[in-house]
C-alpha positions as protocol buffer text, in pm:
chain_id: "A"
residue {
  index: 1
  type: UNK
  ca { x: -225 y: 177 z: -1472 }
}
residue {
  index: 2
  type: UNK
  ca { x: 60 y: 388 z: -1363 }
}
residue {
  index: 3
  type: UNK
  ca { x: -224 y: 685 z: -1345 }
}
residue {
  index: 4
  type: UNK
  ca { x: -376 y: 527 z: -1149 }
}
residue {
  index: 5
  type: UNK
  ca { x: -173 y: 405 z: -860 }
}
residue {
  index: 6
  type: UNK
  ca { x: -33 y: 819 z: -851 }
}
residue {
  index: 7
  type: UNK
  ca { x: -343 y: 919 z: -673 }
}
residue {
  index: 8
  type: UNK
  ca { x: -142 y: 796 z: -402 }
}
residue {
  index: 9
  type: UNK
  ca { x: 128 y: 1089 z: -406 }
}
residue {
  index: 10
  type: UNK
  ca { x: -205 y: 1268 z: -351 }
}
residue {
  index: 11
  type: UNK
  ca { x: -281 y: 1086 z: -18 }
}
residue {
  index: 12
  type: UNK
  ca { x: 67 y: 1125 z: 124 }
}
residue {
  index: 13
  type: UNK
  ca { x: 79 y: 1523 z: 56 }
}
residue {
  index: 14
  type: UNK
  ca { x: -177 y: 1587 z: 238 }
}
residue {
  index: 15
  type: UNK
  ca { x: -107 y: 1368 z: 509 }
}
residue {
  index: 16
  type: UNK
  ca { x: 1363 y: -635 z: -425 }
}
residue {
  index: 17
  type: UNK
  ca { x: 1398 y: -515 z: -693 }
}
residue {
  index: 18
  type: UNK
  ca { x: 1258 y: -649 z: -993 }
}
residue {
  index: 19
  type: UNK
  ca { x: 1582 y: -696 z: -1147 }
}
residue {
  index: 20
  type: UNK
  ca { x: 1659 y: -1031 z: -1099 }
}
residue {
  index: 21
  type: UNK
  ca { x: 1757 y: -1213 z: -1403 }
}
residue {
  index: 22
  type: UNK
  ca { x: 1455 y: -1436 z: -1516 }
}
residue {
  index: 23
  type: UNK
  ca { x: 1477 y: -1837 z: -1477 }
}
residue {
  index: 24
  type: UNK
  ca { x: 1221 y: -1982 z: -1689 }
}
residue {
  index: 25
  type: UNK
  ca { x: 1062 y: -2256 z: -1632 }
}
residue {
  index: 26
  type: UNK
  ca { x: 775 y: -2263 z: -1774 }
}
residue {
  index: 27
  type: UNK
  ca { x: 573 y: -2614 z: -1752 }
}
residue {
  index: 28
  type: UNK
  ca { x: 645 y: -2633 z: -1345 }
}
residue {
  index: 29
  type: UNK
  ca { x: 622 y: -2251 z: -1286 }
}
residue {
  index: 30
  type: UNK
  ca { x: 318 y: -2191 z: -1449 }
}
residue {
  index: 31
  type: UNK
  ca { x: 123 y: -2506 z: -1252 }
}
residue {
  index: 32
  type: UNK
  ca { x: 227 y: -2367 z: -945 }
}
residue {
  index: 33
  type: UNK
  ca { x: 171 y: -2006 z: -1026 }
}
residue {
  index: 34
  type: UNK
  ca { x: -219 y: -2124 z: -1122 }
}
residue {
  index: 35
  type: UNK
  ca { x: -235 y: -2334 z: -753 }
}
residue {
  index: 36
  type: UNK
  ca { x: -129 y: -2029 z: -612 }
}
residue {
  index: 37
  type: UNK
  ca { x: -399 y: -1776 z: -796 }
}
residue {
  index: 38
  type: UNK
  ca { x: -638 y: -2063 z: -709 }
}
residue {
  index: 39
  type: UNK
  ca { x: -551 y: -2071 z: -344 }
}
residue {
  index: 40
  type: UNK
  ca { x: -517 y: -1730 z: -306 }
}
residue {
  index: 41
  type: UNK
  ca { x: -858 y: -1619 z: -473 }
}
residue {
  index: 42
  type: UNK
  ca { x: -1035 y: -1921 z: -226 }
}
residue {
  index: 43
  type: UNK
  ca { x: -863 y: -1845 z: 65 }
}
residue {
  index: 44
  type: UNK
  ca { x: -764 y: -1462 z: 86 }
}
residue {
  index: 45
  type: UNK
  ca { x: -949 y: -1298 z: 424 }
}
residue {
  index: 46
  type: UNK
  ca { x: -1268 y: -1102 z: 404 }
}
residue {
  index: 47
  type: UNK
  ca { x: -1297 y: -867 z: 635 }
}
residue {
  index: 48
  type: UNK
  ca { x: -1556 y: -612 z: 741 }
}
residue {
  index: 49
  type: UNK
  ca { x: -1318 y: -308 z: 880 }
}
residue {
  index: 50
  type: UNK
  ca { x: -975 y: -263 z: 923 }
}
residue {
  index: 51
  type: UNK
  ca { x: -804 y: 24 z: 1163 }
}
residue {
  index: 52
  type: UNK
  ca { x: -441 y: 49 z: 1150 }
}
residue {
  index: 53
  type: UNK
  ca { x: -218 y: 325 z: 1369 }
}
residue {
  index: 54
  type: UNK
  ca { x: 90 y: 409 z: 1105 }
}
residue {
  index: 55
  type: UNK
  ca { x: 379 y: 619 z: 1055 }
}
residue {
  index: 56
  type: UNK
  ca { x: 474 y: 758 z: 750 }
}
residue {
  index: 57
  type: UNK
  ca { x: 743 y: 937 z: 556 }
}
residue {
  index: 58
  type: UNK
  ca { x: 734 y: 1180 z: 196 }
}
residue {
  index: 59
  type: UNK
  ca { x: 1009 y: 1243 z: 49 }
}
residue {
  index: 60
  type: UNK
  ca { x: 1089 y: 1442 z: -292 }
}
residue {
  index: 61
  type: UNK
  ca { x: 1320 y: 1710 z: -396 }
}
residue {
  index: 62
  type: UNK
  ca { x: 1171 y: 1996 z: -305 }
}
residue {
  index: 63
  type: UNK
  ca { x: 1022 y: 1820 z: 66 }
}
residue {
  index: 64
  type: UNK
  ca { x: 1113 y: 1547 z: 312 }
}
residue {
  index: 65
  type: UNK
  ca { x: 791 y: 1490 z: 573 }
}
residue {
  index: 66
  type: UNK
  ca { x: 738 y: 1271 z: 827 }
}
residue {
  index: 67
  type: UNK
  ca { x: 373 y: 1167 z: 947 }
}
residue {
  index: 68
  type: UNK
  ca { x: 169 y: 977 z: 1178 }
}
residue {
  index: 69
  type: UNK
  ca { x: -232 y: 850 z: 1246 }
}
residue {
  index: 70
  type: UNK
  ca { x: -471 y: 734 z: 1180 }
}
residue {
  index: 71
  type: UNK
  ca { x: -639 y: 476 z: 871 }
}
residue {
  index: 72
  type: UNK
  ca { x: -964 y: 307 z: 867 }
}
residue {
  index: 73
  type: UNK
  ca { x: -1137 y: 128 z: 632 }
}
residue {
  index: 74
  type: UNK
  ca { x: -1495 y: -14 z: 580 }
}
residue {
  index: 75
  type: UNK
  ca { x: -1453 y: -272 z: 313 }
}
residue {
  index: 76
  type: UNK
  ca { x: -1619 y: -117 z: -36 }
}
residue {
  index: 77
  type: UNK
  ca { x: -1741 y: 166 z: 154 }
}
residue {
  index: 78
  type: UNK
  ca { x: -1500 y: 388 z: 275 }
}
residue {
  index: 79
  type: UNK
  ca { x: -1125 y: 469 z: 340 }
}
residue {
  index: 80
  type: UNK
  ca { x: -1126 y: 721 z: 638 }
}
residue {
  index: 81
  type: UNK
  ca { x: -737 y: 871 z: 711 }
}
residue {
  index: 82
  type: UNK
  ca { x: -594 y: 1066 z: 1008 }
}
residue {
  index: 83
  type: UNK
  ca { x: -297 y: 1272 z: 955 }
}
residue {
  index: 84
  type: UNK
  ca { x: -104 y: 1423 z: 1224 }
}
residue {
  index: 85
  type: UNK
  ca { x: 268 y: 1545 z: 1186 }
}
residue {
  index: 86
  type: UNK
  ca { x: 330 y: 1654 z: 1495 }
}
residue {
  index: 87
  type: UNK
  ca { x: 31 y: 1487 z: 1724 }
}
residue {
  index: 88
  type: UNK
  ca { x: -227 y: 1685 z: 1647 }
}
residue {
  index: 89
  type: UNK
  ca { x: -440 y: 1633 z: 1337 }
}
residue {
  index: 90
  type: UNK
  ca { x: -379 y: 1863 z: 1020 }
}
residue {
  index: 91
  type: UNK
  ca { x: -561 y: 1696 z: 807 }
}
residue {
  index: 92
  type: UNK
  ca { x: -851 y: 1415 z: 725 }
}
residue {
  index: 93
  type: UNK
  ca { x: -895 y: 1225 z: 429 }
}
residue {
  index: 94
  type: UNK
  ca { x: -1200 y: 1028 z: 348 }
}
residue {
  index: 95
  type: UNK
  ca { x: -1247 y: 849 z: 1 }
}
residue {
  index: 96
  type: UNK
  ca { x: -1572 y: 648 z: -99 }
}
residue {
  index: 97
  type: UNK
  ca { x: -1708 y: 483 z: -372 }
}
residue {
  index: 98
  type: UNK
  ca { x: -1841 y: 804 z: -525 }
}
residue {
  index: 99
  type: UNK
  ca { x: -1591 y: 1117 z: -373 }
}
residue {
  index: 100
  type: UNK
  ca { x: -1239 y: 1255 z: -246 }
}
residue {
  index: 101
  type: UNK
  ca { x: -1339 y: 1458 z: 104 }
}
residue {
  index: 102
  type: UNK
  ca { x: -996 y: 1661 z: 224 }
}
residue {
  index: 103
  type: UNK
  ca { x: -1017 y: 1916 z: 524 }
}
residue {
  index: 104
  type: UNK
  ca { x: -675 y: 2108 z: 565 }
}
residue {
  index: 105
  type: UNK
  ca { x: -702 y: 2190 z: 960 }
}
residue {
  index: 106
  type: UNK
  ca { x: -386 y: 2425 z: 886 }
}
residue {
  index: 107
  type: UNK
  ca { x: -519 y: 2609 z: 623 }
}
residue {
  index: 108
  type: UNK
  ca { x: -885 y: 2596 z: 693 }
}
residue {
  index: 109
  type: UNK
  ca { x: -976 y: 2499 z: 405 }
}
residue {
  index: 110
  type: UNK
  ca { x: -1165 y: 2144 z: 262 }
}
residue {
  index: 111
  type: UNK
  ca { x: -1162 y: 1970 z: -97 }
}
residue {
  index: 112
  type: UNK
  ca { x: -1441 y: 1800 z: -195 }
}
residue {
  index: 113
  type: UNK
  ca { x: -1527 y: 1626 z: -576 }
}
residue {
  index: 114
  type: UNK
  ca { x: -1566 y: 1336 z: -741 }
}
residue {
  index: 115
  type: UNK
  ca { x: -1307 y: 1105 z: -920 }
}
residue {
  index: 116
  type: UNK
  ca { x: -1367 y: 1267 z: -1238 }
}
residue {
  index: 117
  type: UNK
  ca { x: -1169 y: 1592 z: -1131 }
}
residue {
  index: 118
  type: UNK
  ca { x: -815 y: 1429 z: -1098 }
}
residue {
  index: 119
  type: UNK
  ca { x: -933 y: 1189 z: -1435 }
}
residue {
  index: 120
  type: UNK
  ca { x: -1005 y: 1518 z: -1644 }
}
residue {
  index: 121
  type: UNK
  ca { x: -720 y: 1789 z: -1462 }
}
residue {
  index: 122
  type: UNK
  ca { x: -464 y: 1512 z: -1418 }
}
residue {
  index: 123
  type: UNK
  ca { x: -494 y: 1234 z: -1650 }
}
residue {
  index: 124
  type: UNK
  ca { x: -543 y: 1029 z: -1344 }
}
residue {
  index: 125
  type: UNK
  ca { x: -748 y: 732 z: -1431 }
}
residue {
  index: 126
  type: UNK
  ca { x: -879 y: 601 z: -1072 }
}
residue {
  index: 127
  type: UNK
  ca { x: -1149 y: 431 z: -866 }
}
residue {
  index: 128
  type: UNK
  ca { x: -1217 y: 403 z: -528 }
}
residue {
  index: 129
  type: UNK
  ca { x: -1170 y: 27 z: -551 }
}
residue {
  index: 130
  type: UNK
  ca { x: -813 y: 81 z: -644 }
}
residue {
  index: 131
  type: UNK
  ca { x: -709 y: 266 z: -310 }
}
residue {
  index: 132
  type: UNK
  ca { x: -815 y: 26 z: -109 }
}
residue {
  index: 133
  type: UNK
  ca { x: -668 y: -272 z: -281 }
}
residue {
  index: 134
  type: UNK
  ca { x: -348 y: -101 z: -256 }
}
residue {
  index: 135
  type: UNK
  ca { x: -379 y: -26 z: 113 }
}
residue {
  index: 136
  type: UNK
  ca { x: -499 y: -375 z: 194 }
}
residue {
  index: 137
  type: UNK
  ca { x: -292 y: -579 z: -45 }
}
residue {
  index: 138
  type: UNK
  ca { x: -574 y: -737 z: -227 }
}
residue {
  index: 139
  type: UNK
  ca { x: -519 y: -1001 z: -519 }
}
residue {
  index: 140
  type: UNK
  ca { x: -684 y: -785 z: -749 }
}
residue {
  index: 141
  type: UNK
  ca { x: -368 y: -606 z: -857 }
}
residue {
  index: 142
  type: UNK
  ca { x: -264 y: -916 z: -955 }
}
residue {
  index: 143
  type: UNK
  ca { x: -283 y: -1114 z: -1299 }
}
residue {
  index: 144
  type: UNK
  ca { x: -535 y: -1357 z: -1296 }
}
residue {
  index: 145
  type: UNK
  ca { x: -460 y: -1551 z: -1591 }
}
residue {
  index: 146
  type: UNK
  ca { x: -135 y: -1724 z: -1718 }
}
residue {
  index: 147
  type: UNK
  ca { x: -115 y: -1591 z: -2047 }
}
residue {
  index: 148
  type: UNK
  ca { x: 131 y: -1363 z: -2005 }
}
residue {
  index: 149
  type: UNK
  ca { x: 541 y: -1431 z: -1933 }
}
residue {
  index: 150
  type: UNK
  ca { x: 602 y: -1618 z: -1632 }
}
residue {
  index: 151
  type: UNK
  ca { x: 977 y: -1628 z: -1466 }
}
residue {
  index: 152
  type: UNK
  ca { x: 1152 y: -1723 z: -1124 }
}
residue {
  index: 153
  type: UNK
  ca { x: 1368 y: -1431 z: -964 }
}
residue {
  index: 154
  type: UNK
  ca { x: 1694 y: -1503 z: -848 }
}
residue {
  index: 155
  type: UNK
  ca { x: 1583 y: -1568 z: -500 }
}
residue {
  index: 156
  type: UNK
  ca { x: 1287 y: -1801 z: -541 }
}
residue {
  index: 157
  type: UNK
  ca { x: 989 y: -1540 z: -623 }
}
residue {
  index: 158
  type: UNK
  ca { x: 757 y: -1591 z: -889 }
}
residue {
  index: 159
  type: UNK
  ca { x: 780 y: -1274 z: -1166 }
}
residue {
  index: 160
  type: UNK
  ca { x: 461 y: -1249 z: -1429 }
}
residue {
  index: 161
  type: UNK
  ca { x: 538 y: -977 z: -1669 }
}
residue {
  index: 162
  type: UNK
  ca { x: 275 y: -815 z: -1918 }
}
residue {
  index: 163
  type: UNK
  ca { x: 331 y: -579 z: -2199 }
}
residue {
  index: 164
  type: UNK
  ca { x: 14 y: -379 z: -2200 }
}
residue {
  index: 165
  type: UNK
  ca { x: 132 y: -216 z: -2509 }
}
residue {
  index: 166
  type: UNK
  ca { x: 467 y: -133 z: -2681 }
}
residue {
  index: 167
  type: UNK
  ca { x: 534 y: 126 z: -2446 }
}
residue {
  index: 168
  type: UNK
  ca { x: 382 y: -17 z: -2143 }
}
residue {
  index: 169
  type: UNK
  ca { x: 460 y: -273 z: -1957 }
}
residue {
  index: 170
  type: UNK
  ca { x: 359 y: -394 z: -1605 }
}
residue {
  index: 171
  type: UNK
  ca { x: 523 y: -623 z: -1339 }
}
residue {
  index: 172
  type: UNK
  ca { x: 384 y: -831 z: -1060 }
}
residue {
  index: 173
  type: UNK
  ca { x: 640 y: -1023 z: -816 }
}
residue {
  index: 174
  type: UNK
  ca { x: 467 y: -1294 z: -575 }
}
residue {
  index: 175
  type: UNK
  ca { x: 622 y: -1442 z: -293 }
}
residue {
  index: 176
  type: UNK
  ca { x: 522 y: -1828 z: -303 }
}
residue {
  index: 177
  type: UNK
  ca { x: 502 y: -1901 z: 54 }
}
residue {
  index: 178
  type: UNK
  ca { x: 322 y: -1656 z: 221 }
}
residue {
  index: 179
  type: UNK
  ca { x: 44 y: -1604 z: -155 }
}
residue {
  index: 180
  type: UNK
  ca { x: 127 y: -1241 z: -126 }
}
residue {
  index: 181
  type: UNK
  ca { x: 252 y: -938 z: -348 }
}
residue {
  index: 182
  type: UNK
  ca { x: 599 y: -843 z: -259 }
}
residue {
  index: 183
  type: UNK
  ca { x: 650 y: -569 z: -580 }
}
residue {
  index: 184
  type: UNK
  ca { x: 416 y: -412 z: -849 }
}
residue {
  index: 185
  type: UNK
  ca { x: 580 y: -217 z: -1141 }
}
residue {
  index: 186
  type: UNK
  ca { x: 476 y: -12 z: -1382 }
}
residue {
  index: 187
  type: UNK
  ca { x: 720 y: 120 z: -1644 }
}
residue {
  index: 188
  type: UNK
  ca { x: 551 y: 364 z: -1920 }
}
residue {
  index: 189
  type: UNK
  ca { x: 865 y: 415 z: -2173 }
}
residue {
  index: 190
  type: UNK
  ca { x: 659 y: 644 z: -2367 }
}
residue {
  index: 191
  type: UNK
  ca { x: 626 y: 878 z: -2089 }
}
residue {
  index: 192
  type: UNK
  ca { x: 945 y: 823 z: -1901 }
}
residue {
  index: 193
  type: UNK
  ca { x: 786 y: 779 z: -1600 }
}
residue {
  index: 194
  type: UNK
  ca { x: 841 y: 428 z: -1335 }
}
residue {
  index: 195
  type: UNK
  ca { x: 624 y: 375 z: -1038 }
}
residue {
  index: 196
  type: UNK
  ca { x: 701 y: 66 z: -816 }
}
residue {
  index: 197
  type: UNK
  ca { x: 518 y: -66 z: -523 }
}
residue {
  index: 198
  type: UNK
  ca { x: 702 y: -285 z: -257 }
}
residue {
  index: 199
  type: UNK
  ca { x: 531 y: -493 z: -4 }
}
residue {
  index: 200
  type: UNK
  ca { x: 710 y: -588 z: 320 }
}
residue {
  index: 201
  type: UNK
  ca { x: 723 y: -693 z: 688 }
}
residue {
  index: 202
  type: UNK
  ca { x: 404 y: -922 z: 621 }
}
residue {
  index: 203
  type: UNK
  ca { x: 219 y: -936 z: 976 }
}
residue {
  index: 204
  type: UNK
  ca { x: -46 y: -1182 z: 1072 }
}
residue {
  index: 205
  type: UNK
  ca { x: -352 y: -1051 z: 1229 }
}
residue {
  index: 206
  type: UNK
  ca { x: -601 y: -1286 z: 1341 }
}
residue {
  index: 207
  type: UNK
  ca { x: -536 y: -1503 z: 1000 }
}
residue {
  index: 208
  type: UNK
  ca { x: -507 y: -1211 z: 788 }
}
residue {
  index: 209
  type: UNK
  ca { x: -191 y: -1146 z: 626 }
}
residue {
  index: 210
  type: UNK
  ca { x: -157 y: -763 z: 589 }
}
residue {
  index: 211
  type: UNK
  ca { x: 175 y: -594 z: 500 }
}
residue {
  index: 212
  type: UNK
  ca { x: 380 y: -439 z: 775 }
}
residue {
  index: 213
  type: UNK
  ca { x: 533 y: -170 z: 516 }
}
residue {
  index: 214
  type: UNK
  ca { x: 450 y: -24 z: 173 }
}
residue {
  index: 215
  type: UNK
  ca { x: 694 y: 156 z: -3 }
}
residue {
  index: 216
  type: UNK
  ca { x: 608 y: 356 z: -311 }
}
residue {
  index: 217
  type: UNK
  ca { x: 884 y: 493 z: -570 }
}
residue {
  index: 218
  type: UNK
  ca { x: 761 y: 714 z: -810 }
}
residue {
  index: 219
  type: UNK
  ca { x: 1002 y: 833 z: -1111 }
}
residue {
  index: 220
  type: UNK
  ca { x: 890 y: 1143 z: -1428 }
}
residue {
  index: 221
  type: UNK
  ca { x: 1058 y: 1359 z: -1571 }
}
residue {
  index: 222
  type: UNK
  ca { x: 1323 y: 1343 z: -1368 }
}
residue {
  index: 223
  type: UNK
  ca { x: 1192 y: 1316 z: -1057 }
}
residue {
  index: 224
  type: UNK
  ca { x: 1162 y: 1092 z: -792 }
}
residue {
  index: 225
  type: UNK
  ca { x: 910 y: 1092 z: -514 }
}
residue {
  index: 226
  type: UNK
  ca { x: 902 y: 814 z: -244 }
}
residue {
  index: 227
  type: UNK
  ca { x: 644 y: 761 z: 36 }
}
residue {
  index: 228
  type: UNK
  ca { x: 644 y: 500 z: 351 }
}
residue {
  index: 229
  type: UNK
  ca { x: 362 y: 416 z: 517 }
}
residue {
  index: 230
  type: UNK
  ca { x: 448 y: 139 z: 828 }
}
residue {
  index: 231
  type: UNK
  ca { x: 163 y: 29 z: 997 }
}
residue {
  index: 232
  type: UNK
  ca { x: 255 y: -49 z: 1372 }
}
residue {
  index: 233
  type: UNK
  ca { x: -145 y: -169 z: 1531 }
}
residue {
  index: 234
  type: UNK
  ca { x: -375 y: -342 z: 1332 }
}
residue {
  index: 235
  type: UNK
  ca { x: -781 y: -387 z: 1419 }
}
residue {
  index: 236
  type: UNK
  ca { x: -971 y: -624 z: 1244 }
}
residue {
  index: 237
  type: UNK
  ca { x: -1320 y: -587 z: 1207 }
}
residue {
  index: 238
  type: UNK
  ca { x: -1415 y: -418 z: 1541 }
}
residue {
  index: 239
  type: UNK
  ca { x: -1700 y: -132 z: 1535 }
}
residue {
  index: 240
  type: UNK
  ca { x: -1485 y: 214 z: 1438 }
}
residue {
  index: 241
  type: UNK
  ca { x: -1620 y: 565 z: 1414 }
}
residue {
  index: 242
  type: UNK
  ca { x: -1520 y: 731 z: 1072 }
}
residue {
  index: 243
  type: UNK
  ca { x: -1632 y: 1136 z: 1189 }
}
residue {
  index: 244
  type: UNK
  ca { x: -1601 y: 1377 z: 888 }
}
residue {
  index: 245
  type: UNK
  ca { x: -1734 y: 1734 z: 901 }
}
residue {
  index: 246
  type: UNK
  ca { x: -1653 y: 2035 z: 730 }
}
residue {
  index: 247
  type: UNK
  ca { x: -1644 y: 2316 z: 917 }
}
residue {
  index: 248
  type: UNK
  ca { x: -1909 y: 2640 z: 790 }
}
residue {
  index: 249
  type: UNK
  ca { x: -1553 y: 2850 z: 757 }
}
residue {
  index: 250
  type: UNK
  ca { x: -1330 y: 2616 z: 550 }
}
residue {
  index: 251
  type: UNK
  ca { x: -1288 y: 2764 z: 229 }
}
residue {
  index: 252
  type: UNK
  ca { x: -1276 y: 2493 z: -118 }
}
residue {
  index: 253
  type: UNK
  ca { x: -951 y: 2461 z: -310 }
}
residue {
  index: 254
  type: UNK
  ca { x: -849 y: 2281 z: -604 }
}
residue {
  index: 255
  type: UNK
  ca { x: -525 y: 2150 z: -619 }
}
């Protein structure tokens, strides 16, 4: 799982804490924790399209960029991206079911394959459904069973924690009130290598809960990469235009 989420590092290139001592309590906690995967499974939004203006900020050792622009989405169909730096567009992302699409308006050059390259080049194992869950702050990221160790944090959240194997083990934090994600972790001991997702600044758009902020932490081999993406204008399910076309002189790269 943490493969998969890193496909994200990918996105942001080109464009609290789990540490709360556990309280368990396991009879009342889990009953709620069920209501709450019930509720939330009945009663999470569909939706058609979202577009959302954001800002955004990448940050590692060797770069610190700031970004702005543009995301839509067509729900199972498409993720279309906008990024702009400095106001004008240097790059556009689109990711479907089937294929990453990248032109580099900088470099003139484009990047188009299927998922299988980054699976095969870099042991990334990921789907288009995956992106957009993580962008929209689906439920299916979560657990959907109560099987594995349930806890309280500190501060009221509820903490389900699942050892995928002896070196693996993931981490879901839900905040109770609002039915929503607040932190996913991913800790793979084997490979040394942490990756934490933070949901914040929960917003209410036409009785969809979206988050306001998503802050990724990435850490391997001694390294740490962070990105912030802050959506400031969400559009629910109004017509959008999701343009993509790669101009006869771009040249294909493979990063």
């Amino acid at each position: 799982m943490l493969n998969k989420i890193s496909i994200l590092i990918f996105i942001a290139f080109v464009f609290s804490s789990c540490s709360n001592k556990l309280v368990i309590r396991k009879n009342k906690l889990e009953s709620d924790y069920e209501t709450i995967v019930k509720y939330i499974k009945e009663n999470d939004k569909s939706y058609n399209t979202y577009s959302i203006k954001y800002t955004g900020r990448f940050s590692s050792p060797d770069m610190n960029l700031r970004f702005r622009g543009l995301l839509r989405i067509v729900k199972d169909k498409k993720v279309w991206i906008s990024v702009s730096p400095m106001g004008i567009e240097a790059a556009r992302i689109v990711f479907t079911p089937d294929q990453v699409k990248v032109i580099n308006r900088k470099e003139n050059t484009f990047f188009e394959s299927d998922y299988n390259y980054f699976n095969k080049k870099y042991d990334m194992d990921i789907d288009y459904q995956l992106i957009e869950n993580v962008l929209t702050n689906r439920f299916l990221l979560m657990p959907q069973d109560t099987r594995q160790q349930i806890g309280e944090t500190a501060d009221g959240l509820i903490q389900v924690d699942m050892n995928g194997s002896d070196s693996v083990k993931q981490t879901f934090i839900l905040h109770p009130k609002i039915k929503k994600l607040t932190n996913v972790i991913f800790k793979d001991y084997k490979k040394q290598a942490k990756l934490q997702i933070m949901f914040s600044d929960y917003l209410d758009v036409e009785a969809h809960t979206l988050p306001g902020n998503i802050h990724i932490n990435l850490e391997k081999d001694n390294k740490k990469i962070s990105i912030d993406l802050n959506y400031k204008k969400i559009t629910i399910d109004k017509s959008i235009k999701t343009p993509f076309r790669i101009p006869g002189k771009y040249k294909q790269v493979w990063p």
